[in-house]
DSSP file (Angstrom, degrees, kcal/mol; ACC not computed):
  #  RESIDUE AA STRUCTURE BP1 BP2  ACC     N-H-->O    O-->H-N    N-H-->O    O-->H-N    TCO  KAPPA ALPHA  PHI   PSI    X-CA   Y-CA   Z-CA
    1    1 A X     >        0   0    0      0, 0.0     4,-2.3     0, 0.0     0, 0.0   0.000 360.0 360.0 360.0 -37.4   15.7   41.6  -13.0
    2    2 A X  H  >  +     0   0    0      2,-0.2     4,-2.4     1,-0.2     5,-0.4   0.957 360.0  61.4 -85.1 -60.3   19.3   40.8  -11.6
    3    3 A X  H >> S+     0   0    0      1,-0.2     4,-2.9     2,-0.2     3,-0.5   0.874 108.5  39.5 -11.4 -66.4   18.2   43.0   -8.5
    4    4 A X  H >> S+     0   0    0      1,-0.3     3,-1.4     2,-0.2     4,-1.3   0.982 111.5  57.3 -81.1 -41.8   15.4   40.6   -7.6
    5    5 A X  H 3X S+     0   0    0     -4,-2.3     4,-2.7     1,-0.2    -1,-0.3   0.833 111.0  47.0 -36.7 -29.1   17.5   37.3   -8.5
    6    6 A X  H <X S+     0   0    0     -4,-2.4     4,-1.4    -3,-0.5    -1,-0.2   0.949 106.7  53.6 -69.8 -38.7   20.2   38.5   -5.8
    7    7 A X  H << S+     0   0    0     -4,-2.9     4,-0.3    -3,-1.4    -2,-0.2   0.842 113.4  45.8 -90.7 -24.7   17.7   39.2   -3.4
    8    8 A X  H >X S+     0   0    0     -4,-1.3     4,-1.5     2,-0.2     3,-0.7   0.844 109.2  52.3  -2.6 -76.0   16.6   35.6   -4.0
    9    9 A X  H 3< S+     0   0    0     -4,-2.7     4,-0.4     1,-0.3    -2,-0.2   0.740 107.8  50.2 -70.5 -14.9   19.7   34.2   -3.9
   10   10 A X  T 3X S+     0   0    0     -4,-1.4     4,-0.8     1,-0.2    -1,-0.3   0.554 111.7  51.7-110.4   2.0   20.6   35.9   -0.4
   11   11 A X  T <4 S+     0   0    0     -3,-0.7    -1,-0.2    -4,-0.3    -2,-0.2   0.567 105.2  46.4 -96.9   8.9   17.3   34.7    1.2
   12   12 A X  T  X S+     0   0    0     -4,-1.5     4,-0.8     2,-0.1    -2,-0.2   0.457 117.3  53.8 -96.6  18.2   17.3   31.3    0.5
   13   13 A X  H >> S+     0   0    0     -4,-0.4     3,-0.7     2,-0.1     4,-0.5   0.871 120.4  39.4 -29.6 -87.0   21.7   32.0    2.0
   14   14 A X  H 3< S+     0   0    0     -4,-0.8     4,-0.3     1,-0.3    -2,-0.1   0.415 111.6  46.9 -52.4  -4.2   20.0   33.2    4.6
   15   15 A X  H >> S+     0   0    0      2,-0.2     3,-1.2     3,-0.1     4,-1.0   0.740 117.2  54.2 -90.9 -67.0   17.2   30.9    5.0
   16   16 A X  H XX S+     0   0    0     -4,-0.8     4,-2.4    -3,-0.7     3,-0.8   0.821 109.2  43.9 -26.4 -56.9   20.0   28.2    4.6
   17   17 A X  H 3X S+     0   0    0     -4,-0.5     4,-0.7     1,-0.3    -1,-0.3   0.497 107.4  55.2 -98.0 -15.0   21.8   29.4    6.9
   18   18 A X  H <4 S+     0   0    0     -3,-1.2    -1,-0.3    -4,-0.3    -2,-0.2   0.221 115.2  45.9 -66.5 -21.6   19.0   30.0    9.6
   19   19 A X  H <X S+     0   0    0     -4,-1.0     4,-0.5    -3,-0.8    -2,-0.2   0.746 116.9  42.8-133.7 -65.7   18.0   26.3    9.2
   20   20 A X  H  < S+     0   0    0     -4,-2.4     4,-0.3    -5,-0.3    -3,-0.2   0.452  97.1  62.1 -56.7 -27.4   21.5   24.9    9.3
   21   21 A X  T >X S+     0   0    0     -4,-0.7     3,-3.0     2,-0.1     4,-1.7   0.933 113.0  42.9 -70.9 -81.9   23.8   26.7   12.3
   22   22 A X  T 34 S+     0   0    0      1,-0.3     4,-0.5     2,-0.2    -2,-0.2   0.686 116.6  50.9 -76.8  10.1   21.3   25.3   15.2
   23   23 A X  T 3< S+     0   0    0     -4,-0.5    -1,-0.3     1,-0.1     4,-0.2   0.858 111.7  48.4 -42.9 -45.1   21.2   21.9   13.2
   24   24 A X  T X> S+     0   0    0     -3,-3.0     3,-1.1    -4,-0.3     4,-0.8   0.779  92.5  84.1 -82.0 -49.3   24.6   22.0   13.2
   25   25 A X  H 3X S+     0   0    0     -4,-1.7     4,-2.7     1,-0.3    -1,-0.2   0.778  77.4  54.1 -57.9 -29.5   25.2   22.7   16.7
   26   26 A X  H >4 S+     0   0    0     -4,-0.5     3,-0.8     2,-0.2    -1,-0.3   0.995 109.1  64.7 -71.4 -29.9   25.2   19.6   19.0
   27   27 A X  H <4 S+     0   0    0     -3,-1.1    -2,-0.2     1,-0.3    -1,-0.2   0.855 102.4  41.6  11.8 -92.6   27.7   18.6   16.3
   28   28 A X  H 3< S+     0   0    0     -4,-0.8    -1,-0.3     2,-0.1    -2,-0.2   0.579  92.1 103.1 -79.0 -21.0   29.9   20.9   17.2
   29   29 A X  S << S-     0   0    0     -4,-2.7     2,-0.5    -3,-0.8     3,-0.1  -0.289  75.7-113.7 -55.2 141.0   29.6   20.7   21.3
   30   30 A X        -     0   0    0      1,-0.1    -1,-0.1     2,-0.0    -2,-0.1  -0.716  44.6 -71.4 -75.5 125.8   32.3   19.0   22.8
   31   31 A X        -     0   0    0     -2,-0.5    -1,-0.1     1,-0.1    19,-0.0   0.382  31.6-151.6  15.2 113.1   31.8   15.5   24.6
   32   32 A X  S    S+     0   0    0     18,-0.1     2,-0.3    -3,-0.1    -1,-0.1   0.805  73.0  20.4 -86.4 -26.6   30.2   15.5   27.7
   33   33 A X  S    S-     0   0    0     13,-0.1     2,-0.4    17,-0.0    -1,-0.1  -0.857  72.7-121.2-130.9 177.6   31.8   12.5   29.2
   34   34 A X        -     0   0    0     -2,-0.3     2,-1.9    -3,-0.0    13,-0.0  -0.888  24.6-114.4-135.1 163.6   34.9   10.5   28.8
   35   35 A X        +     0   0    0     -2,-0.4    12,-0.0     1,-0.1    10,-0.0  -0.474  58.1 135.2 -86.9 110.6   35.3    7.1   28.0
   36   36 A X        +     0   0    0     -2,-1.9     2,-1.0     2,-0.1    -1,-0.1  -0.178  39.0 179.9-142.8  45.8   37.1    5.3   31.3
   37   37 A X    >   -     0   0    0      3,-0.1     3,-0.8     2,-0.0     6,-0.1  -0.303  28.2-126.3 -21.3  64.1   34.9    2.3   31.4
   38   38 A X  T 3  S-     0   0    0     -2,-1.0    -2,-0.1     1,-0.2     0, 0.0  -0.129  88.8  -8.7 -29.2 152.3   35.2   -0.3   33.7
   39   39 A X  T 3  S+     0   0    0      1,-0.1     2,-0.2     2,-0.1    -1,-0.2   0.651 102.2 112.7  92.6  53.9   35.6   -3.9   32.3
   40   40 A X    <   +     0   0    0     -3,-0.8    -3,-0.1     1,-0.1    -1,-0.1  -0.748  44.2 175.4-156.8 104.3   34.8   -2.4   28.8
   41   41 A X  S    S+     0   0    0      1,-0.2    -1,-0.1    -2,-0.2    -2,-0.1   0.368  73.8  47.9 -91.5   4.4   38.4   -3.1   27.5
   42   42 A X  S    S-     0   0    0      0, 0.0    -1,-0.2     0, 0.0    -2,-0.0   0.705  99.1-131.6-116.7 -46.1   37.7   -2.0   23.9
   43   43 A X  S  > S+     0   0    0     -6,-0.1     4,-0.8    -7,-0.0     5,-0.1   0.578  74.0 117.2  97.9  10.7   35.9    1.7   24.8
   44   44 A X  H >>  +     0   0    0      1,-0.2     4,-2.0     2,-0.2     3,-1.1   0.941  63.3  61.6 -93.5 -34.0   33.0    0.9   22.4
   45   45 A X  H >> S+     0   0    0      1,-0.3     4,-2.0     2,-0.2     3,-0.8   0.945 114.8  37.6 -65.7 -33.3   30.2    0.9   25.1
   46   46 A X  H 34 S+     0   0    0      1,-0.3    -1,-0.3     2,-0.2     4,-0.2   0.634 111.0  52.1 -83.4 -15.2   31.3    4.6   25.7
   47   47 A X  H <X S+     0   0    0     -3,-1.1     4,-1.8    -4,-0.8    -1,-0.3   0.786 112.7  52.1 -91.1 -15.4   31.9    5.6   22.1
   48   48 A X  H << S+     0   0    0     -4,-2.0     4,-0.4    -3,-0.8     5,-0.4   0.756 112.0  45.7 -60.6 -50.6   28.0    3.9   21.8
   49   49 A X  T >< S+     0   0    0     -4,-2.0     3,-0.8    -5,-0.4    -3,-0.1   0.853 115.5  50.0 -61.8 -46.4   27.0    6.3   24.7
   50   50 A X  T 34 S+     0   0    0     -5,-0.4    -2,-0.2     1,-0.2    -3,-0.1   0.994  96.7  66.0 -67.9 -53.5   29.0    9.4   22.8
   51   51 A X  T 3< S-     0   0    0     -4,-1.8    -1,-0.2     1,-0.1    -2,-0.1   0.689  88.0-148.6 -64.6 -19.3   27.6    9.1   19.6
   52   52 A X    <   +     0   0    0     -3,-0.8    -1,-0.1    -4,-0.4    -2,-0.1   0.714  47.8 140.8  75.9  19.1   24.0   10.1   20.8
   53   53 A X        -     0   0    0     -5,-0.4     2,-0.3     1,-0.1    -1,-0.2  -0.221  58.6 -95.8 -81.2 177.2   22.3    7.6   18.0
   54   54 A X        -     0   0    0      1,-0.1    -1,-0.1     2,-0.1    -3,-0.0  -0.578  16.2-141.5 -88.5 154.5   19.3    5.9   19.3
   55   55 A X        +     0   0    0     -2,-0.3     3,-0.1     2,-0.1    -1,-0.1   0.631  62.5 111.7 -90.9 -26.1   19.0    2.4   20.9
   56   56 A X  S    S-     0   0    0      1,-0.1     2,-0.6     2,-0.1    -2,-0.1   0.070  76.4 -89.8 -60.4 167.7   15.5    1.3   19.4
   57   57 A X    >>  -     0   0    0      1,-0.1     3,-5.5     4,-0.0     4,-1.6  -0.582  32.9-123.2 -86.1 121.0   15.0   -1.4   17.0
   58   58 A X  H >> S+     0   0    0     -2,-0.6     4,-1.8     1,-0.4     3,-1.0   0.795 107.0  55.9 -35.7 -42.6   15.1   -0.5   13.3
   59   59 A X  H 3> S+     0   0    0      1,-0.3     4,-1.3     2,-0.3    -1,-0.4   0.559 105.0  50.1 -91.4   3.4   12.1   -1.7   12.5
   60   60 A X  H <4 S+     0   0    0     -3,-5.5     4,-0.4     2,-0.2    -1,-0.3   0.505 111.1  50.9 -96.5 -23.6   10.3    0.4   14.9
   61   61 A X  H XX S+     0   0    0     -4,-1.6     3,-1.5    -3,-1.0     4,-0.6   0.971 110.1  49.2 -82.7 -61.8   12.1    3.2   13.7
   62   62 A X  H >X S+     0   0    0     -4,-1.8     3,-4.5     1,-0.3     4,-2.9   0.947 107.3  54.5  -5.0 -87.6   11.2    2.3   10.1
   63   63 A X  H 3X S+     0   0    0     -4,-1.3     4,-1.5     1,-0.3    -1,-0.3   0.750 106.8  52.0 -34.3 -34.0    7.5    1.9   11.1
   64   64 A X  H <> S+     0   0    0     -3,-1.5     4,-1.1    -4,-0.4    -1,-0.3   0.542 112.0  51.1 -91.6 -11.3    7.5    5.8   12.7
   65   65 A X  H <X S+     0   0    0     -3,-4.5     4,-2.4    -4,-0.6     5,-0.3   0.898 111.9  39.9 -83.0 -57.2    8.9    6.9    9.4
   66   66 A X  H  X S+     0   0    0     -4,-2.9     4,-1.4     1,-0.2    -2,-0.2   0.824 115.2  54.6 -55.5 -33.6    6.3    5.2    7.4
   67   67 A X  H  X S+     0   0    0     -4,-1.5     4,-3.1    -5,-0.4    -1,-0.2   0.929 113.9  44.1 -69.1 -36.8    3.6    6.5   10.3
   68   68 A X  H  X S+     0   0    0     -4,-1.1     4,-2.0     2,-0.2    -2,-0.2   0.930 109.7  51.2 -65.8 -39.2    5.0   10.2    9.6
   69   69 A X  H  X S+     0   0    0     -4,-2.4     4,-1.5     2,-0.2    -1,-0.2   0.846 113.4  48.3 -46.3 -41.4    5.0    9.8    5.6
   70   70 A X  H  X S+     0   0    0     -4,-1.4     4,-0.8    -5,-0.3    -2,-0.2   0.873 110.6  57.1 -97.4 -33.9    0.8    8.5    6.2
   71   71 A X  H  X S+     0   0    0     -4,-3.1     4,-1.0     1,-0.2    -1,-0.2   0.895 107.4  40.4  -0.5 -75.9    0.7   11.7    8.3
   72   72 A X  H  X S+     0   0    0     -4,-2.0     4,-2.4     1,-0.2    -2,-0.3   0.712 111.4  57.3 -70.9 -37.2    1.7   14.1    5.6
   73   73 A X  H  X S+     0   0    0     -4,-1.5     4,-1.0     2,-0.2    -1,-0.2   0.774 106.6  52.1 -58.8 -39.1   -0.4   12.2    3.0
   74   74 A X  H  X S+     0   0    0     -4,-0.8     4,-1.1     1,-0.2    -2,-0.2   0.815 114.4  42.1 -77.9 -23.3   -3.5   12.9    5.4
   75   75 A X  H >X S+     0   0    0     -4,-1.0     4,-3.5     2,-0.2     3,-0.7   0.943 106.9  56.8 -75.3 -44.3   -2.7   16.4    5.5
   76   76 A X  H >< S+     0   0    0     -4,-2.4     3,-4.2     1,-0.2     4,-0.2   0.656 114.8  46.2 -33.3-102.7   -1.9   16.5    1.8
   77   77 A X  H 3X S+     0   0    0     -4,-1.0     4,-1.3     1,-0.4    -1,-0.2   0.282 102.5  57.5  35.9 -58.4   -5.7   15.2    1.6
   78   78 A X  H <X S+     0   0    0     -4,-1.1     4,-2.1    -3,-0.7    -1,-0.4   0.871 106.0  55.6 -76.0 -52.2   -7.2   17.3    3.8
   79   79 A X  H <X S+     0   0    0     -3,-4.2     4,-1.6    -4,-3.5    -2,-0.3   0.932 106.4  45.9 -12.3 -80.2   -5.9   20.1    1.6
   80   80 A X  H  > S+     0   0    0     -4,-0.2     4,-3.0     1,-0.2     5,-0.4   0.923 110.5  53.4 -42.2 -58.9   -7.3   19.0   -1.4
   81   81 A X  H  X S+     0   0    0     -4,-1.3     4,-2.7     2,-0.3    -1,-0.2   0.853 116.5  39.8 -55.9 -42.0  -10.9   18.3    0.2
   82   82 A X  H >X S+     0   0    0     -4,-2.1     3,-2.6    -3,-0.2     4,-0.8   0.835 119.2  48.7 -90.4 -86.9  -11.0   22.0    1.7
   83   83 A X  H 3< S+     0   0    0     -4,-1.6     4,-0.5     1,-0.3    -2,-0.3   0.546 115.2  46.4 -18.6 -29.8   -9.3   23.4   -1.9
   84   84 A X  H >X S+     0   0    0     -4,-3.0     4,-2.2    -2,-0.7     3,-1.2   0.871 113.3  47.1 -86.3 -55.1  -12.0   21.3   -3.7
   85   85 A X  H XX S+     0   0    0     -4,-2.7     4,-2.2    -3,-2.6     3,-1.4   0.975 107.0  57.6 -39.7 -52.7  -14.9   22.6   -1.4
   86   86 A X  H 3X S+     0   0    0     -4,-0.8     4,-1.1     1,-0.3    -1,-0.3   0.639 107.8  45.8 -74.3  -0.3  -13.6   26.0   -1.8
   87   87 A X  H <4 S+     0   0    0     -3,-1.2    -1,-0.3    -4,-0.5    -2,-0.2   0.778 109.2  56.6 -74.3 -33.1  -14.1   25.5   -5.8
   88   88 A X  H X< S+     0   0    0     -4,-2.2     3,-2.8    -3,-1.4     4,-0.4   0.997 108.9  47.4 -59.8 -85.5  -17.4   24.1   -5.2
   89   89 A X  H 3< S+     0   0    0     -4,-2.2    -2,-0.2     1,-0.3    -1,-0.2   0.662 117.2  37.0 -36.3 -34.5  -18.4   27.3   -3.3
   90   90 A X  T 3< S+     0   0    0     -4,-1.1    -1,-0.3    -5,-0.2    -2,-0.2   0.256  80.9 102.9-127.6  49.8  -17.3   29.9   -5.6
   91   91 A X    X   -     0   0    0     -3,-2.8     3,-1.7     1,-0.1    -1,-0.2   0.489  69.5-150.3 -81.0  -5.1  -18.1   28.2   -8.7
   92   92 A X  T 3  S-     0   0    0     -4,-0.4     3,-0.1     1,-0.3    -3,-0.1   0.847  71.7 -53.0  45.1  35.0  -21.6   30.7   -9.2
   93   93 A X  T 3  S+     0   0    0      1,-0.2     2,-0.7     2,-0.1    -1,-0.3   0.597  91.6 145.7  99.5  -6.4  -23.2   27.9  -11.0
   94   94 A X    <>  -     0   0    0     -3,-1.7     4,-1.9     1,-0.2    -1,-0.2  -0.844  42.6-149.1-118.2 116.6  -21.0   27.0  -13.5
   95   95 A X  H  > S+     0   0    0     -2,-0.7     4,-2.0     1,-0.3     5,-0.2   0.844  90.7  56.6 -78.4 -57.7  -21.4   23.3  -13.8
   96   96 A X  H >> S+     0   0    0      1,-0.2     4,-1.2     2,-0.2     3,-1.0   0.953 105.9  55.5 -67.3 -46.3  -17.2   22.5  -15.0
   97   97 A X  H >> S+     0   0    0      1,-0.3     4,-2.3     2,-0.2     3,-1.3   0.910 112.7  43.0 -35.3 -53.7  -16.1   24.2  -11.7
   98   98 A X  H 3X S+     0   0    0     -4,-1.9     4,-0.6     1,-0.3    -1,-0.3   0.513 108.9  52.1 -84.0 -13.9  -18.2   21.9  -10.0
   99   99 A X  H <X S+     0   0    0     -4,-2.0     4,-0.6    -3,-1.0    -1,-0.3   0.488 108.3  51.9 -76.4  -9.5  -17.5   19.2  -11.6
  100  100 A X  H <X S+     0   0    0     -3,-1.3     4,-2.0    -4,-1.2    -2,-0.2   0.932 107.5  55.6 -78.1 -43.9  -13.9   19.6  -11.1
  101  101 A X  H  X S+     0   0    0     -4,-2.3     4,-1.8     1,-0.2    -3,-0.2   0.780 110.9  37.8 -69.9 -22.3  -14.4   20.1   -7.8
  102  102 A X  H  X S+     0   0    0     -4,-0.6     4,-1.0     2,-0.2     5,-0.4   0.939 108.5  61.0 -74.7 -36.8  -16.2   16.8   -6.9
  103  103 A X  H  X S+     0   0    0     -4,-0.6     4,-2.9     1,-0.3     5,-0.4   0.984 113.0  49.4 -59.3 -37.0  -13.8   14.8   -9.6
  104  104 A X  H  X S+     0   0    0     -4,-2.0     4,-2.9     2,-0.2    -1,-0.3   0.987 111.6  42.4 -65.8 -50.3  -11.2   16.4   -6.5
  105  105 A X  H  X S+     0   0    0     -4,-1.8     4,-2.7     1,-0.2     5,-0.4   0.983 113.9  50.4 -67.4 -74.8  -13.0   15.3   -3.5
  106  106 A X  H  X S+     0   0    0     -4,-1.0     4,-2.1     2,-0.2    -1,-0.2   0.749 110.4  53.6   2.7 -78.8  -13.6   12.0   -5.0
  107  107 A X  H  X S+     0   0    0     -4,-2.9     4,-1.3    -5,-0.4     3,-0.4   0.908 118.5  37.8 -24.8 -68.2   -9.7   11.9   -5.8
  108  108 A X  H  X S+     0   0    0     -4,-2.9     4,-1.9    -5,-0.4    -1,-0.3   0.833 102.6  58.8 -65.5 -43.3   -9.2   12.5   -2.6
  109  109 A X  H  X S+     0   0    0     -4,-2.7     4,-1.5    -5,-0.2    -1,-0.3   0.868 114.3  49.7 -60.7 -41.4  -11.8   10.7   -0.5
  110  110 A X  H >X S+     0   0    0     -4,-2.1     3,-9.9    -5,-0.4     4,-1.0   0.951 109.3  54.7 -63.7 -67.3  -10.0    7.2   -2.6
  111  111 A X  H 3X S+     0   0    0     -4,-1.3     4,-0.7     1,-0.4    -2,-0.2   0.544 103.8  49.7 -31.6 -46.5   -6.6    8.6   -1.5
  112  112 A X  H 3< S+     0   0    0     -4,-1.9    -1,-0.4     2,-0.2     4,-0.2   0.576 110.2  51.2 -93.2   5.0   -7.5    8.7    2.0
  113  113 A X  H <X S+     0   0    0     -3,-9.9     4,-1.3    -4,-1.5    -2,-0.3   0.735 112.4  48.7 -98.2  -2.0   -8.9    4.9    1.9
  114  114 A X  H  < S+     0   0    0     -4,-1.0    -3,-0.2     1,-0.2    -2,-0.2   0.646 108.5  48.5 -90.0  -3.9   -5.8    4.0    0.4
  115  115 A X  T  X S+     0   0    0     -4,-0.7     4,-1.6    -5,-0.3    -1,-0.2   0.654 116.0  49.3 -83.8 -21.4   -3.8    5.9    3.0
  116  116 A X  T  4 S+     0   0    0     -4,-0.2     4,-0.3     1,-0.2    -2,-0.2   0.912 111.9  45.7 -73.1 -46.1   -6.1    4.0    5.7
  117  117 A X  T  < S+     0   0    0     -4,-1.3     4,-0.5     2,-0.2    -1,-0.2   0.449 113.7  49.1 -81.3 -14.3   -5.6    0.9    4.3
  118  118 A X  T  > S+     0   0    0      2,-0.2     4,-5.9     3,-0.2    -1,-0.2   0.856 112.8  52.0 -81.8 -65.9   -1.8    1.6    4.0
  119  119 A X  T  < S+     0   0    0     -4,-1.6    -2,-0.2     1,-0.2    -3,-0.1   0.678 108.5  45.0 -33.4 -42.3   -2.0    2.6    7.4
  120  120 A X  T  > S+     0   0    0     -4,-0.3     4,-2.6     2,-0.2     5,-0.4   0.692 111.4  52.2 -99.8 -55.8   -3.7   -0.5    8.8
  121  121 A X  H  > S+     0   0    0     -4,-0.5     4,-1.6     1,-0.1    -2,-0.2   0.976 107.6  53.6 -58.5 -35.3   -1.4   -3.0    6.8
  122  122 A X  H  X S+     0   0    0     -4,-5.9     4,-2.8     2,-0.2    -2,-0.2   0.789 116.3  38.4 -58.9 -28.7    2.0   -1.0    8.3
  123  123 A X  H  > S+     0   0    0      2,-0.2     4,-2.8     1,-0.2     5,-0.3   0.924 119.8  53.5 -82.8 -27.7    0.5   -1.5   12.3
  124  124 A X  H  X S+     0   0    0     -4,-2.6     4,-2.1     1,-0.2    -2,-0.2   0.972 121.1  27.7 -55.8 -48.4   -0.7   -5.2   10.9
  125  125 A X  H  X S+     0   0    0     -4,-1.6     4,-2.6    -5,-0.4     5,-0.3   0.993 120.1  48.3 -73.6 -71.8    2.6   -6.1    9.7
  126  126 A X  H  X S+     0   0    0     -4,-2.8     4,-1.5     1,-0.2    -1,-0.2   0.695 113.0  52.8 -83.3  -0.6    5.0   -4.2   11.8
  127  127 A X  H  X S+     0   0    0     -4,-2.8     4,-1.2     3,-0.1     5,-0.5   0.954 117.6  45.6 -66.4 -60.6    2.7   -5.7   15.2
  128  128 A X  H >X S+     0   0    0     -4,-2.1     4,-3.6    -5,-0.3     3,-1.6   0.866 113.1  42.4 -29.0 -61.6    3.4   -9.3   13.4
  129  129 A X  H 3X S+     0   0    0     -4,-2.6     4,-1.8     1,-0.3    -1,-0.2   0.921 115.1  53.1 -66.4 -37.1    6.9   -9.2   12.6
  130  130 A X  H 3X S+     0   0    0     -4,-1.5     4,-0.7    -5,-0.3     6,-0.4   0.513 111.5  40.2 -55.4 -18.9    7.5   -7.7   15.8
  131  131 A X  H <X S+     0   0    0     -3,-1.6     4,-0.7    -4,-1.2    -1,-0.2   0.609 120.3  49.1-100.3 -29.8    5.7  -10.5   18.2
  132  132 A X  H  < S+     0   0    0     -4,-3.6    -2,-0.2    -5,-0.5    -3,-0.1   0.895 115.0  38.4 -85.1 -22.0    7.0  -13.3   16.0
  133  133 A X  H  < S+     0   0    0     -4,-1.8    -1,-0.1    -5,-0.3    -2,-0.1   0.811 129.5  30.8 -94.5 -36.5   10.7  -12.3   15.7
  134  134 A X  H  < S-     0   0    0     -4,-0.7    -3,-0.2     2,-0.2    -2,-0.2   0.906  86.4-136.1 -97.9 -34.1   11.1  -11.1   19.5
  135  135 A X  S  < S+     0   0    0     -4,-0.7     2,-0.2     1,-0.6    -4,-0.1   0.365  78.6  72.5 111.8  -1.5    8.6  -13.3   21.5
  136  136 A X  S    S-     0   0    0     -6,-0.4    -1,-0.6     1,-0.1     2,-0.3  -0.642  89.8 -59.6-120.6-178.7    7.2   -9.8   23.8
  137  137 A X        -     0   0    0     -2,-0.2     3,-0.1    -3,-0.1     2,-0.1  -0.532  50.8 -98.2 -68.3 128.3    4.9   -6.8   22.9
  138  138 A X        -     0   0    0     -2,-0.3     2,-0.2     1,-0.1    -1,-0.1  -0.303  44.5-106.6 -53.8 134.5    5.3   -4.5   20.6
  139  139 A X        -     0   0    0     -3,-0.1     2,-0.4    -2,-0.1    -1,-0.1  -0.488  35.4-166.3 -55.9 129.9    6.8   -1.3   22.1
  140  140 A X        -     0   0    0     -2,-0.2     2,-0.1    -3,-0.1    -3,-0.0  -0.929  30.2-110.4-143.1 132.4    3.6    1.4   22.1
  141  141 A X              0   0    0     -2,-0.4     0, 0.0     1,-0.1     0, 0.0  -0.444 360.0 360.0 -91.4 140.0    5.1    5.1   22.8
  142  142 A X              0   0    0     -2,-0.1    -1,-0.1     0, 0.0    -2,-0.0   0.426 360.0 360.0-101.1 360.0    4.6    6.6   25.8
């Protein structure tokens, strides 16, 4: 029993640690340029440059979180639906398998019109906020 808990504990180390070193590494690279800025008396445009953050507008970055989240919900979903089938199929007749497995597909089939509908209010909303607050078109990835 303490055997297999070690051997546990050193692959999720090692998992850890597999996951975490090339995370880690542009961290740890040194600077590629240096800051000798013309007529940018402070240095921030170049410590702005250094830091390697992004330029976009939060709320467009928001919205691509929220799009990835309703992603992963569709897969979740999609799961279910094939896991539910596959209860359906090797239920041999037996009428509570198969009724679990529709009460799942059901489940699921709501789940993905409220992930649609989720979906469809986040482009409604974040198109809106975006045309009223800047005056252009919403940015559309290329």
């Amino acid at each position: 029993m303490i055997n297999k808990k070690l051997i546990n504990l050193v692959f999720v180390f090692l998992f850890a640690f597999a996951v975490l070193v090339p995370a880690s590494a542009p961290t740890l690279a040194a600077p590629s340029s240096t800051c000798d800025q013309d007529g940018d008396l402070l240095g921030l445009g170049c410590v702005g440059s250094n830091t390697g953050l992004s330029d976009k507008d939060p709320r467009i970055i928001i919205v691509q979180i929220i799009n990835v989240i309703l992603g992963l919900l569709g897969i979740v979903v999609t799961v279910l639906i094939v896991y539910a089938g596959f209860l359906w199929m090797t239920a041999g007749g037996e009428e509570s398998k198969v009724e679990k497995a529709r009460k799942i597909i059901v489940a699921a089939i709501i789940g993905l019109a409220i992930i649609l509908s989720a979906f469809a209010i986040t482009k409604f909303v974040s198109f809106g906020l975006y045309q009223a607050t800047m005056g252009s078109e919403y940015p559309v990835a290329k």
